[in-house]
N, CA, C and O atoms as a GROMACS GRO file, in nm:
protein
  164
    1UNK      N    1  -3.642  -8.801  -5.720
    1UNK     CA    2  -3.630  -8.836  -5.860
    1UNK      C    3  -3.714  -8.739  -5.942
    1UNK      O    4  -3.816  -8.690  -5.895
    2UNK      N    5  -3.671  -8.711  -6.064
    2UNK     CA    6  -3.717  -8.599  -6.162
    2UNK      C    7  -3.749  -8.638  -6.284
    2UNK      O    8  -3.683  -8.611  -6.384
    3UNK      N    9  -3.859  -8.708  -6.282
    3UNK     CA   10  -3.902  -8.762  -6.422
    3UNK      C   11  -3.945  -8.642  -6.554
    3UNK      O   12  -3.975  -8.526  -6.528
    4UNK      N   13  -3.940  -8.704  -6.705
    4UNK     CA   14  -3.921  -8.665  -6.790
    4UNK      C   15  -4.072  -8.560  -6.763
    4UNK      O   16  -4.058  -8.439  -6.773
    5UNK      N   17  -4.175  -8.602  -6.737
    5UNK     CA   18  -4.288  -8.486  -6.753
    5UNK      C   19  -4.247  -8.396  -6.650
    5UNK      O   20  -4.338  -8.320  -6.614
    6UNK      N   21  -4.116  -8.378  -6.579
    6UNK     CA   22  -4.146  -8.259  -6.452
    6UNK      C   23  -4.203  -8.304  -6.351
    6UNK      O   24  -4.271  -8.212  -6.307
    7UNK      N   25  -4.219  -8.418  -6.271
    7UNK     CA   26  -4.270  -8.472  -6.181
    7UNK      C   27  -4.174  -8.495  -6.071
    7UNK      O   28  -4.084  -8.542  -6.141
    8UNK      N   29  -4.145  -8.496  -5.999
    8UNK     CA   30  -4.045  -8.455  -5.879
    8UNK      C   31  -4.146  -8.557  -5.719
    8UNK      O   32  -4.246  -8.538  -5.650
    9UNK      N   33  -4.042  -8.654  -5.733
    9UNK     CA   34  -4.092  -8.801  -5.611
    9UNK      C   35  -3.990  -8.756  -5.516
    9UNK      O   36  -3.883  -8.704  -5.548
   10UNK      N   37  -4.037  -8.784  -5.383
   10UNK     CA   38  -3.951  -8.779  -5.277
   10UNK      C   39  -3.930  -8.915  -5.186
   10UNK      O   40  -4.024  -8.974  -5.133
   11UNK      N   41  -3.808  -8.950  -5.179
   11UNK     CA   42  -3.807  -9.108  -5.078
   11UNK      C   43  -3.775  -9.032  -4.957
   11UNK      O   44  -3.714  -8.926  -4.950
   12UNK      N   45  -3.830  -9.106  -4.859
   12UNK     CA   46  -3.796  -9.071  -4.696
   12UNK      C   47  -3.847  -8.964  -4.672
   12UNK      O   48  -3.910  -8.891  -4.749
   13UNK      N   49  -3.823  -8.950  -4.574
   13UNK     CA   50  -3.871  -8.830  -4.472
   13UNK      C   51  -3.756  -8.757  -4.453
   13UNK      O   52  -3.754  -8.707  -4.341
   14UNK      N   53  -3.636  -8.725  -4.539
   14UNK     CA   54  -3.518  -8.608  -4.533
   14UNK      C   55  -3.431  -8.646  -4.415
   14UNK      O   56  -3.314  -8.613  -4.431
   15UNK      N   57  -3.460  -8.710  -4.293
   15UNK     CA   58  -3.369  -8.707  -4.221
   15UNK      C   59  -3.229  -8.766  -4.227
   15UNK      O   60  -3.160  -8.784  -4.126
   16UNK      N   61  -3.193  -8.793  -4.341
   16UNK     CA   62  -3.090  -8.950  -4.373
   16UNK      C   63  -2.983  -8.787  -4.490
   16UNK      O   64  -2.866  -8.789  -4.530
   17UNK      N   65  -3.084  -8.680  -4.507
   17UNK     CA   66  -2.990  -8.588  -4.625
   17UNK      C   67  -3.062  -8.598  -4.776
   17UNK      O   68  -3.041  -8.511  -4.861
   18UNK      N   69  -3.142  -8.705  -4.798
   18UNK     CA   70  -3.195  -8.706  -4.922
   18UNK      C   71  -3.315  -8.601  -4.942
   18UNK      O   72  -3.348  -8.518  -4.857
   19UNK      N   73  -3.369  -8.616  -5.055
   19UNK     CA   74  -3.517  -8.522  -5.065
   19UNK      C   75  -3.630  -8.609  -4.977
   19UNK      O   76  -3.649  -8.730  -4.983
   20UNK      N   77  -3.698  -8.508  -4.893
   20UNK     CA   78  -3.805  -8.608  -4.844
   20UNK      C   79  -3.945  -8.538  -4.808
   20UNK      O   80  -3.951  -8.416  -4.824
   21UNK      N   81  -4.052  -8.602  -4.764
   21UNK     CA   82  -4.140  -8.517  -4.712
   21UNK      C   83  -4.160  -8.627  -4.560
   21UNK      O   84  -4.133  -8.742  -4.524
   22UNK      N   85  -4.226  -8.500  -4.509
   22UNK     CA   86  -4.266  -8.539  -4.382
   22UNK      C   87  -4.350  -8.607  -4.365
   22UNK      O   88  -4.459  -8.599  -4.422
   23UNK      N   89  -4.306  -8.720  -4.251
   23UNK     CA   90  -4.374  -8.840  -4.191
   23UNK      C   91  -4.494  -8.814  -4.148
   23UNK      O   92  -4.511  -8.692  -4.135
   24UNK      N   93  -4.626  -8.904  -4.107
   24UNK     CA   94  -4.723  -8.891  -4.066
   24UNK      C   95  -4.703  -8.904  -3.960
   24UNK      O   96  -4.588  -8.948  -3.949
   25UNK      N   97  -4.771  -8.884  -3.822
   25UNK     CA   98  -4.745  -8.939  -3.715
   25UNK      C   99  -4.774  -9.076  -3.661
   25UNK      O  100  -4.752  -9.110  -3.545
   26UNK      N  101  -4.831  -9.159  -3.765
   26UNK     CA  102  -4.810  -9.315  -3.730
   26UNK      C  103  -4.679  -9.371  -3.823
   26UNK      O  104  -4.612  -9.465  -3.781
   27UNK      N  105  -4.666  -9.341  -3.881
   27UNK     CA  106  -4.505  -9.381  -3.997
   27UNK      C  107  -4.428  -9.410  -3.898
   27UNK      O  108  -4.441  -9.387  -3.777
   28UNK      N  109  -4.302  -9.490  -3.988
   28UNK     CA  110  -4.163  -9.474  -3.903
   28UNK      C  111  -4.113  -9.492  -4.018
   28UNK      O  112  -3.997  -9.530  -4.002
   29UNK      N  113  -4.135  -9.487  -4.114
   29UNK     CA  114  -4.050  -9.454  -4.321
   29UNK      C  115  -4.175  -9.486  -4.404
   29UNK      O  116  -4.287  -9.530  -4.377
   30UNK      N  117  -4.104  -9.443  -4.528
   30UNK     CA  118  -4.204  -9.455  -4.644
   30UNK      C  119  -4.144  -9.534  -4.738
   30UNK      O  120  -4.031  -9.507  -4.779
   31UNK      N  121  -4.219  -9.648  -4.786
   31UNK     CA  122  -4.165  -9.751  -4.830
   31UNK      C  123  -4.163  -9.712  -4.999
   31UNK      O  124  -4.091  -9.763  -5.085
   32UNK      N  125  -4.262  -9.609  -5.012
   32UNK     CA  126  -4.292  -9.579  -5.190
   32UNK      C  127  -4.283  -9.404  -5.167
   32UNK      O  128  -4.324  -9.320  -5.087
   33UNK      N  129  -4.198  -9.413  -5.301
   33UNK     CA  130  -4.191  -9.266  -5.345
   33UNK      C  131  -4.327  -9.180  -5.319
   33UNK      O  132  -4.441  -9.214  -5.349
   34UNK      N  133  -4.283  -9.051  -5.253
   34UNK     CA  134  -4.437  -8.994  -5.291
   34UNK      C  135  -4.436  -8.832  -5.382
   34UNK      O  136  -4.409  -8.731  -5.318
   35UNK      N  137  -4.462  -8.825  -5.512
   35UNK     CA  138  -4.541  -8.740  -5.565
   35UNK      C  139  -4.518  -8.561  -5.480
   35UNK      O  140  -4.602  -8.524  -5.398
   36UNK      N  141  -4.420  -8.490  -5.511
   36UNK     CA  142  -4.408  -8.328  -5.427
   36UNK      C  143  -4.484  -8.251  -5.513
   36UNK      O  144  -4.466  -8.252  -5.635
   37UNK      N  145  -4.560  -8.191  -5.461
   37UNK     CA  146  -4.640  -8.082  -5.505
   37UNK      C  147  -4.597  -7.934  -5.531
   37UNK      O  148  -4.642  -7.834  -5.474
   38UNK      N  149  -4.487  -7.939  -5.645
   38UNK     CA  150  -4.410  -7.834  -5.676
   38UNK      C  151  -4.432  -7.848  -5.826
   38UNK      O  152  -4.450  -7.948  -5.896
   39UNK      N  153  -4.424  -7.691  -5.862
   39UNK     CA  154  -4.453  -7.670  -6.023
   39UNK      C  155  -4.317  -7.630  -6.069
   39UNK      O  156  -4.266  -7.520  -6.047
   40UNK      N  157  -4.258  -7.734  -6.140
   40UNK     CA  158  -4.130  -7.690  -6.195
   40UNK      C  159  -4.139  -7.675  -6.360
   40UNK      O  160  -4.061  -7.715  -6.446
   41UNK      N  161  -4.243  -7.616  -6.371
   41UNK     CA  162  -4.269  -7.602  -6.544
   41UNK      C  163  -4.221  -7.443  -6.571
   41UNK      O  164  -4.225  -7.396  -6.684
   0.00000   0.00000   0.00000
């Protein structure tokens, strides 16, 4: 998701095709969006 300030959230861990970031190694999904550390300004 791409909110109005340029903030760019990722659900999942990508394996499903969506945007995601990678799992921790105790995870098995991520229940809350997390925050990508990309500058799209």
């Amino acid at each position: 998701a791409l909110t109005e300030s340029a903030k760019l959230y990722a659900f999942g861990a990508g394996d499903k095709g969506q945007l995601g970031t990678e799992l921790l190694a105790y995870q098995s999904e991520r229940g809350n969006p997390e925050l990508v550390d990309i500058d799209l300004n």
